[in-house]
C-alpha positions as CSV (number, residue, x, y, z in Angstrom):
1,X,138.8,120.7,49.7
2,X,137.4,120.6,53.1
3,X,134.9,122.6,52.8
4,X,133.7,120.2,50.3
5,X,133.8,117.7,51.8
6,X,131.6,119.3,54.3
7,X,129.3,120.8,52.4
8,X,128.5,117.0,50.6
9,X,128.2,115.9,54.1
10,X,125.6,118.1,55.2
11,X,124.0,117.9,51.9
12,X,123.6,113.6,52.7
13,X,122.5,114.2,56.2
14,X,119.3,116.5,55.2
15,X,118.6,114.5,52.4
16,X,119.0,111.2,55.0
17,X,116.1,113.1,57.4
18,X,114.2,114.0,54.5
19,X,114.2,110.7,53.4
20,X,113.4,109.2,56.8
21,X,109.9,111.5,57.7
22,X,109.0,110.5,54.4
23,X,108.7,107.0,55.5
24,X,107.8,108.1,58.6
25,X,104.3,109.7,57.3
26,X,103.7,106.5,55.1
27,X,103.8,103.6,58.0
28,X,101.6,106.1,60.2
29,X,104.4,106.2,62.9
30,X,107.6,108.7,63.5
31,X,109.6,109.9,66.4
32,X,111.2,112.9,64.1
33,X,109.8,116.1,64.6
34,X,109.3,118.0,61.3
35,X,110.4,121.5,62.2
36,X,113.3,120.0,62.8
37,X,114.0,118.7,59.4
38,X,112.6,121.8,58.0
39,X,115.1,123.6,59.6
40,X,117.9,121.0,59.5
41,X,117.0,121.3,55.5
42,X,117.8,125.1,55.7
43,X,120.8,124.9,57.4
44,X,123.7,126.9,55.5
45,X,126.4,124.5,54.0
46,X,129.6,126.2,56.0
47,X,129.1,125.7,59.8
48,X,132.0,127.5,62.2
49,X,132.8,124.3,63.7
50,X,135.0,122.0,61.9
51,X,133.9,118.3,61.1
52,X,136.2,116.8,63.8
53,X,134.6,119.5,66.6
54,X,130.9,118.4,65.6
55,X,131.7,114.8,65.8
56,X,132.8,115.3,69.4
57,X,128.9,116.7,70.5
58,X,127.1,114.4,72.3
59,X,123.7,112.9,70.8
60,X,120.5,114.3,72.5
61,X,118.5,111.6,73.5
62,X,114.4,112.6,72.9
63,X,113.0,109.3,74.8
64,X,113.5,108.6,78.5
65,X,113.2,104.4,79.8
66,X,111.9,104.6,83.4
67,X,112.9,102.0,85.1
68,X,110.5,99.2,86.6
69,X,111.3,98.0,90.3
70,X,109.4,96.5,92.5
71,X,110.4,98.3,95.6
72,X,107.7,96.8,98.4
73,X,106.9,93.7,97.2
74,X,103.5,92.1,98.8
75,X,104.7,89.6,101.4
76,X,103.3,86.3,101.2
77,X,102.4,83.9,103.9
78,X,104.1,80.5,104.6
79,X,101.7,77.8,105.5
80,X,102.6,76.4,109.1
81,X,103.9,72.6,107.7
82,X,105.2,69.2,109.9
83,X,101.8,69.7,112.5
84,X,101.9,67.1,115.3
85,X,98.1,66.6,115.8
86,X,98.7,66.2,119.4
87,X,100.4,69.4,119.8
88,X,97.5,71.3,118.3
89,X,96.1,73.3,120.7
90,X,93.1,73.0,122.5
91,X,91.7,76.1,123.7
92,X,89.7,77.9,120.7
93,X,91.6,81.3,121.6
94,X,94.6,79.7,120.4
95,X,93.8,78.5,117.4
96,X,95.5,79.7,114.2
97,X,92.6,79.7,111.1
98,X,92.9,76.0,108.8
99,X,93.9,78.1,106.0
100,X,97.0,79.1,108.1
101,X,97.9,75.4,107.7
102,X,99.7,73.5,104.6
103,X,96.8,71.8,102.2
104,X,98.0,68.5,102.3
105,X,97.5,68.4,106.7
106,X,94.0,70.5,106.8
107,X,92.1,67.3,106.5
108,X,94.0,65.4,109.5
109,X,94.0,68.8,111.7
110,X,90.2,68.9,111.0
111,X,89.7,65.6,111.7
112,X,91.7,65.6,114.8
113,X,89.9,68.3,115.8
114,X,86.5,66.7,115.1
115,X,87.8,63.7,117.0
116,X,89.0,65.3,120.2
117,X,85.9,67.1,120.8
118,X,84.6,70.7,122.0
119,X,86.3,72.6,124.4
120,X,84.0,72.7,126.9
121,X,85.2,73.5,130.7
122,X,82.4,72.9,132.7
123,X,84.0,73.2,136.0
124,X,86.0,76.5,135.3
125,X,85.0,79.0,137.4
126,X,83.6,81.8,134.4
127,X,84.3,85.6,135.1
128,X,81.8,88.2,135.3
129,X,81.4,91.0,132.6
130,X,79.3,94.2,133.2
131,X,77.0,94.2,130.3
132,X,73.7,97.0,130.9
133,X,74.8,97.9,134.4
134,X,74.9,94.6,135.4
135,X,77.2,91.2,135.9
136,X,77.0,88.7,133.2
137,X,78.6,85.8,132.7
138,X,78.8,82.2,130.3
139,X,76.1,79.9,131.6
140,X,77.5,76.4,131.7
141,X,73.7,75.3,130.8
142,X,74.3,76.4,127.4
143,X,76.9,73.5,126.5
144,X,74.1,71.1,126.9
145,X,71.5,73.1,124.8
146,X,74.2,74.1,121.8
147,X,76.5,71.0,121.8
148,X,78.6,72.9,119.0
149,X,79.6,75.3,121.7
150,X,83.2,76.2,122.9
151,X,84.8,78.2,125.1
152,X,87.7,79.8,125.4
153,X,89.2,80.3,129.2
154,X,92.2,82.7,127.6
155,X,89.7,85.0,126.0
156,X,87.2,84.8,128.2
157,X,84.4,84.1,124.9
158,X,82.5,81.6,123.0
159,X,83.1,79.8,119.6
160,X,82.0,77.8,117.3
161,X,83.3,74.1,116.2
162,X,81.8,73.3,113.4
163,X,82.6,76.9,111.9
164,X,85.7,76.9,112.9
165,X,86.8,73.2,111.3
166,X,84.7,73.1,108.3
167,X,83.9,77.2,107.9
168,X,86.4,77.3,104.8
169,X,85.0,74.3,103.0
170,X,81.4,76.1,103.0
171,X,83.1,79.2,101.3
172,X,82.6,83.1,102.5
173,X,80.1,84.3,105.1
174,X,77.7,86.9,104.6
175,X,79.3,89.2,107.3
176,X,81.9,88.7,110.3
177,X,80.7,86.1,112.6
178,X,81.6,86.3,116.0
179,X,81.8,82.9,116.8
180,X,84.9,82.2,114.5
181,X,86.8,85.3,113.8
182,X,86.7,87.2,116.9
183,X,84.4,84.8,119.9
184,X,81.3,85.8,121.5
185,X,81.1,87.4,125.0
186,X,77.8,88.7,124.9
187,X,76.0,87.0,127.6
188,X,72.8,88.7,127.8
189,X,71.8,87.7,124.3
190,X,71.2,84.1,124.5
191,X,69.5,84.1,121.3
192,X,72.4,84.9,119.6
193,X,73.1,81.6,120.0
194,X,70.3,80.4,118.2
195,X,70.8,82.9,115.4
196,X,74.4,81.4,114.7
197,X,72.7,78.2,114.1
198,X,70.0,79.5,111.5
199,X,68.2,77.6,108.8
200,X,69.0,74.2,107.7
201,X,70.7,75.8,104.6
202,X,72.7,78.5,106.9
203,X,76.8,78.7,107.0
204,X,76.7,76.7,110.8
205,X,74.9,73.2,109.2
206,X,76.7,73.3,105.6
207,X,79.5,73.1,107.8
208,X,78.6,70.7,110.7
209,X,77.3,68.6,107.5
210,X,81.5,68.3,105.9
211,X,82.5,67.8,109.3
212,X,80.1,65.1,109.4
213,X,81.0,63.6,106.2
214,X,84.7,64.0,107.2
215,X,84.4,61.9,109.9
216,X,82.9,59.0,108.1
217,X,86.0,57.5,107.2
218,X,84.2,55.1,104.3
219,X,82.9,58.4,102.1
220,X,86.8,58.7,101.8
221,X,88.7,58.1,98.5
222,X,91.6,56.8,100.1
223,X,89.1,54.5,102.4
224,X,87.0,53.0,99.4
225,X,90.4,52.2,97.5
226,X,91.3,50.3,100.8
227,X,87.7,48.8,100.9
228,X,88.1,47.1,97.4
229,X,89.6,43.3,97.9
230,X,92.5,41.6,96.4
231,X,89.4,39.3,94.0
232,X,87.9,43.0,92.9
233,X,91.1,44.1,92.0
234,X,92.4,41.0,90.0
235,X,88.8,40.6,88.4
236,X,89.1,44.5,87.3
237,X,92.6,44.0,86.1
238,X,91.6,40.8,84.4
239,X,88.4,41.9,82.4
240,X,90.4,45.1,81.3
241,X,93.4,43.2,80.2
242,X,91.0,41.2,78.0
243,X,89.3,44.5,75.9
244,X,93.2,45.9,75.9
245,X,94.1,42.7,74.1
246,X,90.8,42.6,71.9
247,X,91.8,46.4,71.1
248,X,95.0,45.7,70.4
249,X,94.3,42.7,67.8
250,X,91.9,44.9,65.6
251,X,94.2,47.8,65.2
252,X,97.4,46.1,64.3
253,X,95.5,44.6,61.4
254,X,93.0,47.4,60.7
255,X,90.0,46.2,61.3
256,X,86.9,47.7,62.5
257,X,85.5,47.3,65.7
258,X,81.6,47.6,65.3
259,X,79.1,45.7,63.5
260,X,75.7,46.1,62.2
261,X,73.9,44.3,65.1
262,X,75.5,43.4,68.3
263,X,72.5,42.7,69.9
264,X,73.1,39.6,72.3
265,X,70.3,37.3,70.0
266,X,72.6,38.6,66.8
267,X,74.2,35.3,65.2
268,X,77.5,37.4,64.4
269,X,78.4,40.6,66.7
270,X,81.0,41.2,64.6
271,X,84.8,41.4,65.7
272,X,85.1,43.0,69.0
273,X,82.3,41.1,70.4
274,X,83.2,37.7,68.6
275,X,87.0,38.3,69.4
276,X,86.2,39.0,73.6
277,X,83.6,35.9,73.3
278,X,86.5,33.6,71.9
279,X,88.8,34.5,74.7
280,X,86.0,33.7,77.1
281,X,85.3,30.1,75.8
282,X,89.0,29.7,76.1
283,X,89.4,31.1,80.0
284,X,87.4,30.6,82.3
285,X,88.6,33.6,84.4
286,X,87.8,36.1,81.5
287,X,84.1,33.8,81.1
288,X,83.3,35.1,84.4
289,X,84.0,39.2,84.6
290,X,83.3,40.1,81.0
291,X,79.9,40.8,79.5
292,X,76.8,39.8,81.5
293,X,79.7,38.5,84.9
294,X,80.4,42.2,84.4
295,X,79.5,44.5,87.8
């Protein structure tokens, strides 16, 4: 009776893989590898091992998961936050890059910078450097024919203002320049100098231009909301209030806004315009910022 038993059982479980490749083939897609149901299909019905011993195997496994980890993750950069302006420090060999700092202060470091001026030390004593067998050294002469000049008494090199404020509004250089990233020390190439500065469209003026601008306080949007008056600001809020209320009328009771002629000579402008002119016979206030009072 066992044996039976057995027998039926093996009998189910090649029909079962039969059954399953079948499907397998139609939907394109199958894991089961047909040798193996071939020869799982001509297995003979007894096996040595009883049903209980079989059970016990363990089940082969045919896929492997590999497991996803990030071992290095890319380390990222905090932005240097809470700046005192009047901490920031002077000398350009100092300087960490704008970018180093958090967005929302760039624009007051910039400007602070703008405002407190080159770095220019025209009564430190400059060191020599042996450039083509002979001594060079910074010629003080040359903060008075490049006023965007600075100079850095730590690195003993040269730098660039503008550049170094504004250089990351302009967008990427073509190239490293010397006078931002690393300074300038050669001082038997005065035209160097001159080469920085370039055309009128170059990297140096695109960026002495937004230094420029950011210094003009009024081009500001945060100085031309302060520039508008307490009578600007009620006459805004006063002749918008008055379309919000036409508006308002016409769609609660579904009627349409347009006419066929609302030209100002037209005897009826229909209801928006008729509806805005009532209200200004009736206030004086609206009478005088609405239509032709309108900026």
């Amino acid at each position: 009776m066992k044996q039976v038993k057995l027998l039926f059982l093996n009998h189910e479980i090649s029909c079962l893989l039969v059954t399953c490749y079948k499907i397998g083939l139609f939907f394109g897609r199958t894991s089961i590898n047909k040798s193996s149901v071939v020869e799982s299909s001509k297995r003979p019905c007894f096996n040595d091992l009883s049903f209980e011993e079989s059970s016990k195997r363990p089940c082969p496994s045919n896929q492997s998961f590999p497991l996803v980890s990030n071992a290095n993750p890319q380390p990222t950069t905090t932005p240097i936050t809470n700046v005192e302006l009047k901490d920031l420090p002077k000398d350009p060999g100092l300087r960490p890059k704008i970018t180093t700092y958090h967005p929302n202060q760039r624009d007051e470091i910039r400007r602070a910078y703008l405002l407190q001026g080159h770095c220019q030390p025209r009564g430190h004593t400059f060191p020599s450097k042996k450039i083509c067998s002979k001594e060079r050294r910074f010629v003080v002469k040359w903060f008075d024919d490049f006023k965007w000049l600075e100079y850095s008494i730590k690195e003993n090199k040269a730098f660039c203002l503008f550049c170094y404020v504004c250089g990351d509004m302009v967008g990427k250089q073509n190239g490293r320049d010397a006078f931002v990233s690393q300074g300038f020390d050669n001082w038997n190439k005065k035209n160097s100098l001159r080469d920085h500065m370039g055309g009128i469209d170059s990297f140096h003026h695109k960026a002495k231009e937004n230094g420029e601008f950011l210094l003009k306080e009024t081009q500001s949007i945060s100085a031309a909301f302060k520039k508008q008056t307490n009578i600007k600001e009620s006459n805004y809020k006063l002749r918008l209030g008055a379309s919000i209320w036409c508006c308002k009328f016409l769609l609660k009771n579904g009627l349409p806004f347009r006419g066929h002629d609302e030209s100002s000579d037209s005897l009826n402008r229909e209801l928006f315009f008729e509806l805005l002119s009532f209200l200004r016979d009736h206030n004086e206030g609206i009478h005088n910022v609405t239509l032709e009072n309108a900026p």
